[in-house]
C-alpha positions, -999 to +999 in steps of 0.1 A: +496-322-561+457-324-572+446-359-577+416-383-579+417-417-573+386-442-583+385-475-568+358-500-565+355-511-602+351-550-615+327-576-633+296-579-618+264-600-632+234-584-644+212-574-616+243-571-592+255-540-574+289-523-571+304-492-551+329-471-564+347-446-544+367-416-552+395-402-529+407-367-536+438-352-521+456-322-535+422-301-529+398-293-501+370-314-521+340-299-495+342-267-518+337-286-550+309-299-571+317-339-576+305-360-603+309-393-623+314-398-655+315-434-677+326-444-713+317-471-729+343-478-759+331-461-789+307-436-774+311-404-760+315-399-720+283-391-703+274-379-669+267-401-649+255-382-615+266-351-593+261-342-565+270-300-555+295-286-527+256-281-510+246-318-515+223-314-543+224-344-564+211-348-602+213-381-621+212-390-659+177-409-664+194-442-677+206-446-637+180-427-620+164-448-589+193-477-594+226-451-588+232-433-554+258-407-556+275-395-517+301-376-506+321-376-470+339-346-470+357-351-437+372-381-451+373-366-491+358-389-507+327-391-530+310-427-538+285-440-565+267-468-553+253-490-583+223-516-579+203-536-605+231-534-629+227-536-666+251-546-692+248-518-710+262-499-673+298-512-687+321-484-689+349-466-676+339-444-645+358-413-640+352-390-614+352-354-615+357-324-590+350-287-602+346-253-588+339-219-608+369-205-614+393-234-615+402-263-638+385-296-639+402-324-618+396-358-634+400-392-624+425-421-641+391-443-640+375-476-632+359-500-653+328-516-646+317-544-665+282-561-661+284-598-679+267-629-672 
C-alpha cells in the first residue's frame, strides 16, 4: 500500500524555522521526483519546491533562499527545511511523489502556521 506521511508541522513565530519530513512506504521513492506542496485556506495549492529522482532541486521565488528541500533515499524520506518564516508561509504542506508513467502519490498534510 502506497502512502506518504508528513510530519514536522506546528506554530512557529515569525522569523522561526520548522522541518517537515515526509516518509514514503508503499514505493521505492529513489525513482521518484518529490515535491511539496502548501494551501493556505481559500487559495489554490502552490508548489512549494522539488527536488528530481537526480537531486535537482527548483523552488517557488516566495521561498527561494529561506526553504531547503532534501531527500534520504536509503531511509525514504524527503524533508523541507523552513527558516525566516513569514505569516503569510501558513498553510497546509502536502507532499508529493511522481514518476512518468504512474499516478501521483500525495500526502494527508501538515499545517504550518507562522503567528506572533
Amino acid at each position: 500500500q502506497v502512502q506518504l506521511v508528513e510530519s514536522g508541522g506546528g506554530l512557529v513565530q515569525p522569523g522561526g524555522s520548522l522541518r517537515l519530513s515526509c516518509a514514503a512506504s508503499g514505493f521505492t521513492l529513489s525513482y521518484y521526483a518529490m515535491s511539496w506542496y502548501r494551501q493556505a485556506p481559500g487559495k489554490e495549492r502552490e508548489l512549494v519546491a522539488k527536488i528530481t529522482a537526480g537531486g535537482s532541486k527548483n523552488y517557488a521565488a516566495a521561498v527561494k533562499g529561506r526553504f531547503t528541500i532534501s531527500r534520504d533515499n536509503a531511509k525514504n524520506t524527503v524533508a523541507l527545511q523552513m527558516n525566516s518564516l513569514k505569516p503569510e508561509d501558513t498553510a497546509v504542506y502536502y507532499c508529493k511523489g511522481n514518476r512518468a508513467g504512474t499516478n501521483d502519490y500525495w500526502g494527508q498534510g501538515t499545517q504550518v502556521t507562522v503567528s506572533s
